[in-house]
N, CA, C and O atoms as a GROMACS GRO file, in nm:
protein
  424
    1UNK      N    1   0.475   6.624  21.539
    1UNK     CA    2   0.444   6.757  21.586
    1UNK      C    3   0.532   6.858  21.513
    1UNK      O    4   0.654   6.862  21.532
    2UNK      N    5   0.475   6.930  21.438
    2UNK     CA    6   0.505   7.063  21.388
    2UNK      C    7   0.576   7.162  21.514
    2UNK      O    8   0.512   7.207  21.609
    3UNK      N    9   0.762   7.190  21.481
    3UNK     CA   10   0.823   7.297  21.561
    3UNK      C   11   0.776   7.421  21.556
    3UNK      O   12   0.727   7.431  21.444
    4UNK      N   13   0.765   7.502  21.601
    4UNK     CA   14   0.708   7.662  21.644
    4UNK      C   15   0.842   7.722  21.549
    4UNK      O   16   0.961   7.705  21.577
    5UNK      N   17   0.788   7.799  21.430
    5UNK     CA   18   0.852   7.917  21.358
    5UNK      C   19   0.924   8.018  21.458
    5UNK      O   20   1.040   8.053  21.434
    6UNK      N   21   0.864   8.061  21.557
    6UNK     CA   22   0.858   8.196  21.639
    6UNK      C   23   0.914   8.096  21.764
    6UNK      O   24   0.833   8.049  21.844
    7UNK      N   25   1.048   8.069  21.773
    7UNK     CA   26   1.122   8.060  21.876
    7UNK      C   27   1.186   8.178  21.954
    7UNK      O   28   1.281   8.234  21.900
    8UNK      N   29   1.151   8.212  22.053
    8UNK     CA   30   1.243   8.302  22.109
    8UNK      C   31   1.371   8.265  22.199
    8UNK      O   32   1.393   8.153  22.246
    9UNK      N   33   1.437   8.358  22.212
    9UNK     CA   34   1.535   8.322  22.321
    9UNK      C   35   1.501   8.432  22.414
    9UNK      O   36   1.454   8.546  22.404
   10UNK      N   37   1.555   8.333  22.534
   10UNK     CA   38   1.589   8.392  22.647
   10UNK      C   39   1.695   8.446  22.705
   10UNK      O   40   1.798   8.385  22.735
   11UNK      N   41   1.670   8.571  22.724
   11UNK     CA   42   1.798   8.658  22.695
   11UNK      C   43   1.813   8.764  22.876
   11UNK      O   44   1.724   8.808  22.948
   12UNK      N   45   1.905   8.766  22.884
   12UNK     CA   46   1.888   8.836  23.021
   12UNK      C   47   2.003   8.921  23.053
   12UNK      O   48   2.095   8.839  23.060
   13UNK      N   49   2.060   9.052  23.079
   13UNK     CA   50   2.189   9.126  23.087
   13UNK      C   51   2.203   9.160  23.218
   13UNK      O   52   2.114   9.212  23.284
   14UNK      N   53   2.338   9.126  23.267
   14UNK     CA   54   2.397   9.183  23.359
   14UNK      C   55   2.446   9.246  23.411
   14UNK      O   56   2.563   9.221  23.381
   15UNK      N   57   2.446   9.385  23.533
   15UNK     CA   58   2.556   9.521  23.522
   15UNK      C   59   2.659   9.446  23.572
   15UNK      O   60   2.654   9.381  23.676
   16UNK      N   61   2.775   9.456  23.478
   16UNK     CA   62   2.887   9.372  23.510
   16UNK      C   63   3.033   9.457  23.500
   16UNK      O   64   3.058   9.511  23.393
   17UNK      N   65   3.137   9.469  23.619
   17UNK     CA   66   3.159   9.577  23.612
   17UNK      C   67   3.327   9.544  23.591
   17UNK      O   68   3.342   9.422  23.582
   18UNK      N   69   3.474   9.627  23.580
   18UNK     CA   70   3.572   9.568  23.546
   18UNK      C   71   3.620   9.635  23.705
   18UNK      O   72   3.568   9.737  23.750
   19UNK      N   73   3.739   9.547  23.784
   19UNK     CA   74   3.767   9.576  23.876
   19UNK      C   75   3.873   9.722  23.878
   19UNK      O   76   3.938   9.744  23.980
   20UNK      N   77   3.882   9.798  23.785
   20UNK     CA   78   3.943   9.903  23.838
   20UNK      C   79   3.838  10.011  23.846
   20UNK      O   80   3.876  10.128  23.853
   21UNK      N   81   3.684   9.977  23.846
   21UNK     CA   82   3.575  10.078  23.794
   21UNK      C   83   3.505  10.041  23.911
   21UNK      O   84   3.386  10.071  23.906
   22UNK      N   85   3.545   9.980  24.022
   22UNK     CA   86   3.465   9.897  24.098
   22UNK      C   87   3.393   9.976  24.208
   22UNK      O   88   3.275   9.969  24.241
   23UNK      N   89   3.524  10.080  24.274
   23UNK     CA   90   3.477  10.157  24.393
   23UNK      C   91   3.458  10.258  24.355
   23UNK      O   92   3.378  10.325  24.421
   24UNK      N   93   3.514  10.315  24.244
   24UNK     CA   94   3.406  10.443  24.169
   24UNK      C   95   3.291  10.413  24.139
   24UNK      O   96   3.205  10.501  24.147
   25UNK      N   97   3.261  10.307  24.103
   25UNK     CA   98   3.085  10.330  24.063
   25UNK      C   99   3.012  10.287  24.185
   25UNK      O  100   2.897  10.328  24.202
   26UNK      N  101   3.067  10.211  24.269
   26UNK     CA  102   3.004  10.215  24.401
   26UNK      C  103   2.957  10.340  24.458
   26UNK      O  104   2.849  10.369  24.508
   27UNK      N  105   3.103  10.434  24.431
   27UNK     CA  106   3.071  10.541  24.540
   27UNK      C  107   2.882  10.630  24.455
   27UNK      O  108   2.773  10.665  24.500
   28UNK      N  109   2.968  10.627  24.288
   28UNK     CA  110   2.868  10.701  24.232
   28UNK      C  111   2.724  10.630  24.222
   28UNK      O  112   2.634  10.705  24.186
   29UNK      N  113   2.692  10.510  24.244
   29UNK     CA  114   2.534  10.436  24.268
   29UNK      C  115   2.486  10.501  24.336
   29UNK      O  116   2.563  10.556  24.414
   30UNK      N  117   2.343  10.535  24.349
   30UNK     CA  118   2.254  10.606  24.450
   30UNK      C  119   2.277  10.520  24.558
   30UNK      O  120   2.309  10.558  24.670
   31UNK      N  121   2.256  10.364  24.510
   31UNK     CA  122   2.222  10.280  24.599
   31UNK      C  123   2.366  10.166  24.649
   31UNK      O  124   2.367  10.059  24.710
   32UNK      N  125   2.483  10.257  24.584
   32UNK     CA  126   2.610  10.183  24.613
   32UNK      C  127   2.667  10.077  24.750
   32UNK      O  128   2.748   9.986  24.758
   33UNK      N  129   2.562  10.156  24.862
   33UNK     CA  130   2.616  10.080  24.927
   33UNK      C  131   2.477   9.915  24.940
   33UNK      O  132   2.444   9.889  25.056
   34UNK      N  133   2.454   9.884  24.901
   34UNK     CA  134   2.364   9.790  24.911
   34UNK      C  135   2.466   9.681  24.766
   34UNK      O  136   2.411   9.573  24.744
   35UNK      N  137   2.558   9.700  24.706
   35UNK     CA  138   2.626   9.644  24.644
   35UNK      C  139   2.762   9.561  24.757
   35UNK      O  140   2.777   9.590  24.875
   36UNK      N  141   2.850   9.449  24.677
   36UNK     CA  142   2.912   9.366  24.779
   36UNK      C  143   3.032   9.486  24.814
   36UNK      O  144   3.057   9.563  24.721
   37UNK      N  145   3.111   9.505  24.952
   37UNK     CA  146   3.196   9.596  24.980
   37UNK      C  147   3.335   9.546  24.889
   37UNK      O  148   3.407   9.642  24.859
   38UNK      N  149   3.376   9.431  24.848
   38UNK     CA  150   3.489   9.463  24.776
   38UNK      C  151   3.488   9.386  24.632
   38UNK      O  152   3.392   9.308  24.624
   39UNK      N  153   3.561   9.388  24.532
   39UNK     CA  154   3.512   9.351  24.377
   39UNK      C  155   3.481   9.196  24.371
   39UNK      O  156   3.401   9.132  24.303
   40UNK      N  157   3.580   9.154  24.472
   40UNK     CA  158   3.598   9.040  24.450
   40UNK      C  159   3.449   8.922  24.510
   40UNK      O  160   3.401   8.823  24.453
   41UNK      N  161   3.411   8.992  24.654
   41UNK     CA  162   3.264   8.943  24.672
   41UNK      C  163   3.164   8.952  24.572
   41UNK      O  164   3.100   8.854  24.534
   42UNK      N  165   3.148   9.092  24.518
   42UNK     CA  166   3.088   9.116  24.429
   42UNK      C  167   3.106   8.987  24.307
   42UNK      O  168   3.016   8.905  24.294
   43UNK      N  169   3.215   8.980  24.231
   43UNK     CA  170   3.208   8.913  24.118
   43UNK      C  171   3.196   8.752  24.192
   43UNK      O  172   3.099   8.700  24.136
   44UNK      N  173   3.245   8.671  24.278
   44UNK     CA  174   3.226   8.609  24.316
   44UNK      C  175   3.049   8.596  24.307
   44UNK      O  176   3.012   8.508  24.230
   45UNK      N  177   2.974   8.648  24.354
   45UNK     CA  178   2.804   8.628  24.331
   45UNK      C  179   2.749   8.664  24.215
   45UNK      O  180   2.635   8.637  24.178
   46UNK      N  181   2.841   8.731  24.149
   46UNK     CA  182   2.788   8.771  24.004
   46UNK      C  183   2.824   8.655  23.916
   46UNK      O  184   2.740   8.651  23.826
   47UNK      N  185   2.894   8.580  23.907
   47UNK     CA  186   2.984   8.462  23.837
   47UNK      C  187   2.878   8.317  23.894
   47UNK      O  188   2.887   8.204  23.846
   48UNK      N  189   2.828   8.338  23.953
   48UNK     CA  190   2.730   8.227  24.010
   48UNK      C  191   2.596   8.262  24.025
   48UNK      O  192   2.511   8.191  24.078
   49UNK      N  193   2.578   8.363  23.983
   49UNK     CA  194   2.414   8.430  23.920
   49UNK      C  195   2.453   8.388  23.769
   49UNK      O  196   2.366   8.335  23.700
   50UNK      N  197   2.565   8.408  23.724
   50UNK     CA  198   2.582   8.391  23.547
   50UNK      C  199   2.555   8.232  23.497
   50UNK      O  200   2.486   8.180  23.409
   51UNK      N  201   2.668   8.172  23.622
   51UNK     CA  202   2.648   8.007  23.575
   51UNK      C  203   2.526   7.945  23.582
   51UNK      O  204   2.480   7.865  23.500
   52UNK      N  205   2.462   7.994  23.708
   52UNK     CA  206   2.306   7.967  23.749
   52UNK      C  207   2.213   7.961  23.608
   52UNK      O  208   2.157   7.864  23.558
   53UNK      N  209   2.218   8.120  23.554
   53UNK     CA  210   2.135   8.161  23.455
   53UNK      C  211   2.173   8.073  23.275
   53UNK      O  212   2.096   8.043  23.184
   54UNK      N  213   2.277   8.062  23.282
   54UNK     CA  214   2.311   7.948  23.143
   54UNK      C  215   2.302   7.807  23.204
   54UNK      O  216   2.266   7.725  23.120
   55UNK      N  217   2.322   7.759  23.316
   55UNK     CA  218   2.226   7.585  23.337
   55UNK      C  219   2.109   7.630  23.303
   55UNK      O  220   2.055   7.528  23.261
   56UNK      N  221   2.018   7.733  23.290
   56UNK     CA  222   1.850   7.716  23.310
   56UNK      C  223   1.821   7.740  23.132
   56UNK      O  224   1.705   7.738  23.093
   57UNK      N  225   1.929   7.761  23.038
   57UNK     CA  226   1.942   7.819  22.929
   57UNK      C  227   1.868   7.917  22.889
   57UNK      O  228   1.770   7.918  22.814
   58UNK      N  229   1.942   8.026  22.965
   58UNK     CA  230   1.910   8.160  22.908
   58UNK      C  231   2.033   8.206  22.872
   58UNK      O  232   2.125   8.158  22.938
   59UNK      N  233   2.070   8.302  22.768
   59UNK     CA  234   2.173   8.383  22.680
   59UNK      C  235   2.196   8.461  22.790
   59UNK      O  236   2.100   8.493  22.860
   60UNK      N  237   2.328   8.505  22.823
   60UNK     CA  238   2.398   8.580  22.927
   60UNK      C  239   2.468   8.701  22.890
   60UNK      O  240   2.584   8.697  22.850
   61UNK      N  241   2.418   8.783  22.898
   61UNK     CA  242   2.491   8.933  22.844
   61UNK      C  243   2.573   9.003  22.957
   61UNK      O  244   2.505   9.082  23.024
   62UNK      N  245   2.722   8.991  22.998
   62UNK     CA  246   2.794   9.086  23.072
   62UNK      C  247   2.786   9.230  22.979
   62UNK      O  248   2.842   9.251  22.871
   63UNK      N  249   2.696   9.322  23.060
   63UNK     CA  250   2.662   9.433  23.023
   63UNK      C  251   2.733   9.542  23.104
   63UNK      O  252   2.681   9.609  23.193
   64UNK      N  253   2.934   9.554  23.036
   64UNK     CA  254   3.007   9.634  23.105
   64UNK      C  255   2.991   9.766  23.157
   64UNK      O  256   2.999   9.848  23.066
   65UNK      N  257   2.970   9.821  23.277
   65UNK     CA  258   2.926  10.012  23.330
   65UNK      C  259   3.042  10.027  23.319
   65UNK      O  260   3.141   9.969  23.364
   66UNK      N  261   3.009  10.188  23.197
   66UNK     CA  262   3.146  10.278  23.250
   66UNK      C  263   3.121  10.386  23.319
   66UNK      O  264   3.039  10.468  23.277
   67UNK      N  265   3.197  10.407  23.450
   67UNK     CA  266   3.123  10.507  23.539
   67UNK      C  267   3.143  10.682  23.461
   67UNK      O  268   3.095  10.782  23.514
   68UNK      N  269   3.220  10.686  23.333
   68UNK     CA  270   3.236  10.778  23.264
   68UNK      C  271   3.099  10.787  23.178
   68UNK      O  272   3.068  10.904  23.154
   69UNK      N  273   3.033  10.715  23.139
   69UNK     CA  274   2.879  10.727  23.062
   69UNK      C  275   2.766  10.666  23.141
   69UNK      O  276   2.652  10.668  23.093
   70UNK      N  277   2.786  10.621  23.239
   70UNK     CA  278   2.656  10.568  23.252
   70UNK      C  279   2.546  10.670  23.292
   70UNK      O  280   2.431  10.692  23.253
   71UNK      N  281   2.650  10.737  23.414
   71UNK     CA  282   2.504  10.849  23.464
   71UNK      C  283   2.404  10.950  23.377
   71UNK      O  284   2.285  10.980  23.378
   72UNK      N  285   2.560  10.993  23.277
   72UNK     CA  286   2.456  11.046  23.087
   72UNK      C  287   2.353  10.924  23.060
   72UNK      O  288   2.238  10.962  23.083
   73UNK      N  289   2.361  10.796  23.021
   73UNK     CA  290   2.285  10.710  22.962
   73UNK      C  291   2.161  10.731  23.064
   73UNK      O  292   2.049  10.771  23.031
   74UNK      N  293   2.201  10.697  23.193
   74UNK     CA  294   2.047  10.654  23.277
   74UNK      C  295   1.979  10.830  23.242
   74UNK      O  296   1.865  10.828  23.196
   75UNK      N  297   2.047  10.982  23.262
   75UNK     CA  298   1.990  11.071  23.252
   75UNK      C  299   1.896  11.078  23.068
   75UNK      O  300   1.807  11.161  23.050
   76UNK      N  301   1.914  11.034  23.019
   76UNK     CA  302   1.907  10.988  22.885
   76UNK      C  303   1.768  10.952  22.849
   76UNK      O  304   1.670  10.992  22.785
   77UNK      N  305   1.817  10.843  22.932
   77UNK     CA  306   1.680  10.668  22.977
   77UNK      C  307   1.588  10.728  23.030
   77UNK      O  308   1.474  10.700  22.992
   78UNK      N  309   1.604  10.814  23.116
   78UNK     CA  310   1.478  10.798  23.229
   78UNK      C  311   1.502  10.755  23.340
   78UNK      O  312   1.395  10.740  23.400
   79UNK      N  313   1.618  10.718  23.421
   79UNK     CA  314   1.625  10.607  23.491
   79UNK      C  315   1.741  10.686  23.568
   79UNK      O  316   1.811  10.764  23.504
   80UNK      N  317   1.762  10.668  23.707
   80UNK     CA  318   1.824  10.689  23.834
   80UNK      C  319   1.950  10.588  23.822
   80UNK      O  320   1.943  10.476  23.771
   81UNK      N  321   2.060  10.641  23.875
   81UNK     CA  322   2.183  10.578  23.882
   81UNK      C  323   2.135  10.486  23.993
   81UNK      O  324   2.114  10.534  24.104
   82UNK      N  325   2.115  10.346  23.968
   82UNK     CA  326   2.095  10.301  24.068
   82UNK      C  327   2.033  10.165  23.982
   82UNK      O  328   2.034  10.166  23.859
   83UNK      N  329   1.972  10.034  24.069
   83UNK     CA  330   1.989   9.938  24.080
   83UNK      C  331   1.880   9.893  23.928
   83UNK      O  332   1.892   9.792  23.858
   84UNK      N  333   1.783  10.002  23.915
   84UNK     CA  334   1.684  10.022  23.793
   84UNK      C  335   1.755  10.095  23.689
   84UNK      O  336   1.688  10.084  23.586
   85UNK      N  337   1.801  10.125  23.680
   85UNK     CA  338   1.941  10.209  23.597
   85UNK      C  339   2.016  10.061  23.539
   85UNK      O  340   1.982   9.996  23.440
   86UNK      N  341   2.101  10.039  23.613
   86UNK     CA  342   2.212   9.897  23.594
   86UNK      C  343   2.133   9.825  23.525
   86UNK      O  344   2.154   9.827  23.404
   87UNK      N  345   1.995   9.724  23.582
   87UNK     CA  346   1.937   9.659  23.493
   87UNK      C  347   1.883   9.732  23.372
   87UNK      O  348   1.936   9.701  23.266
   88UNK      N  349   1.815   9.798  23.370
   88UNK     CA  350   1.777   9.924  23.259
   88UNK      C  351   1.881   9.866  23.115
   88UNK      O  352   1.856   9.814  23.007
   89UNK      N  353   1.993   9.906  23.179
   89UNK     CA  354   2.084   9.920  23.103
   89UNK      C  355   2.150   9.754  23.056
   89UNK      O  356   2.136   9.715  22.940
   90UNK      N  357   2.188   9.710  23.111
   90UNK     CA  358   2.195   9.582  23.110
   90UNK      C  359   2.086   9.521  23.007
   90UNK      O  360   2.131   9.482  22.899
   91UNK      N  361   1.949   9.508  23.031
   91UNK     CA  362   1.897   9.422  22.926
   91UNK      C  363   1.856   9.535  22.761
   91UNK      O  364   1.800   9.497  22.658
   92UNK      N  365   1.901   9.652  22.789
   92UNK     CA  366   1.916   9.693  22.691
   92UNK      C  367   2.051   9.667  22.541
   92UNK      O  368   2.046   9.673  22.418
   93UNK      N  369   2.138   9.644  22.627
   93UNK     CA  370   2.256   9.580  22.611
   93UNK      C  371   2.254   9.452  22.551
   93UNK      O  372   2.311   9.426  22.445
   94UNK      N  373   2.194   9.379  22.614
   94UNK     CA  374   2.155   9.246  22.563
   94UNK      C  375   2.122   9.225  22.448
   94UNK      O  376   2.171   9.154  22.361
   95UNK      N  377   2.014   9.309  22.451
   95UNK     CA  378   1.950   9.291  22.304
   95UNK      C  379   1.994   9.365  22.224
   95UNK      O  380   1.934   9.359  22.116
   96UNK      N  381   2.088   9.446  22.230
   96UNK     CA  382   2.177   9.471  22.124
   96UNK      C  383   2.256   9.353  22.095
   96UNK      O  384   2.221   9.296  21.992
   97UNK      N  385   2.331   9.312  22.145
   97UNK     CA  386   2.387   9.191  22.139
   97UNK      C  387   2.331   9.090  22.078
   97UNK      O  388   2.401   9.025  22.000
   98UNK      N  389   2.204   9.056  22.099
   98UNK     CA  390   2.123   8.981  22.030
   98UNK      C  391   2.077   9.034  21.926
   98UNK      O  392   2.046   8.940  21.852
   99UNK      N  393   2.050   9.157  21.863
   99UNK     CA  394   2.022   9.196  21.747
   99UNK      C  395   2.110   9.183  21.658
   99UNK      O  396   2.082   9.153  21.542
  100UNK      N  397   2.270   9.211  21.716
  100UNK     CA  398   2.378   9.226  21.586
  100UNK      C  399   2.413   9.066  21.598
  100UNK      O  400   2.493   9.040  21.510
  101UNK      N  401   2.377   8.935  21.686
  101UNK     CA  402   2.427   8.830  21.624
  101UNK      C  403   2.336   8.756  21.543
  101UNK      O  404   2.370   8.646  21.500
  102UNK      N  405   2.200   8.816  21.511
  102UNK     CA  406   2.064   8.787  21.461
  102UNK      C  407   2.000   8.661  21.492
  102UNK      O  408   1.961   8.575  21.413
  103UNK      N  409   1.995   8.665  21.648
  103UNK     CA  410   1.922   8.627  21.741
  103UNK      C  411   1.789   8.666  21.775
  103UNK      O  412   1.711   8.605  21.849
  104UNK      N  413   1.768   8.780  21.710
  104UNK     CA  414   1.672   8.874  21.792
  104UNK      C  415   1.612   8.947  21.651
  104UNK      O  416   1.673   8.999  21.558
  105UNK      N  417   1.508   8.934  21.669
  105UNK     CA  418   1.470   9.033  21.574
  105UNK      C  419   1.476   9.192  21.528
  105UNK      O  420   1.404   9.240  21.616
  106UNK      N  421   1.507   9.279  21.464
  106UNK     CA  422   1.530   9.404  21.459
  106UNK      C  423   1.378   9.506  21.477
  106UNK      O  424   1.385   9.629  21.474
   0.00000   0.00000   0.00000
């Protein structure tokens, strides 16, 4: 059997955030409070959505928010500070990532 030329990967980005940015961007999310109340819950379920997603082998993009650009980017995008925003941004991220390790096509 002839392999498939046109392999893709599976690629998926995460809003992944650094703990001193944690309760500022909470406060600033539309939808902040529907996020975990302290960093550590938070990354705790985010760290086991990540491991989850590389057993199933998909490429894992921590797609860092800075609460200093993001609300420009989503106003930018099209897109609401908020949970469509984060991902928005996130698998946009990704595939940058995947473009500059030439993973991905340009």
């Amino acid at each position: 059997m002839e392999k498939s030329k046109n392999l893709s990967v599976q690629a998926v980005g995460i809003p992944w955030y650094k703990e001193a940015d944690f309760l500022r961007l909470r406060a600033l999310f539309v939808d902040g409070q529907k996020l975990h109340p302290t960093f550590l819950q938070w990354k705790d379920a985010a760290e086991q959505l990540h491991k989850r997603l590389i057993r199933q082998g998909v490429v894992v993009v921590k797609a860092y928010i800075d609460p200093d650009t993001f609300p420009a980017w989503c106003a930018a995008n099209g897109h609401d500070v908020d949970a469509n925003g984060r991902n928005a941004f996130a698998n946009v991220e990704a595939a940058r990532v995947l473009r500059a390790s030439g993973q991905m096509p340009t």
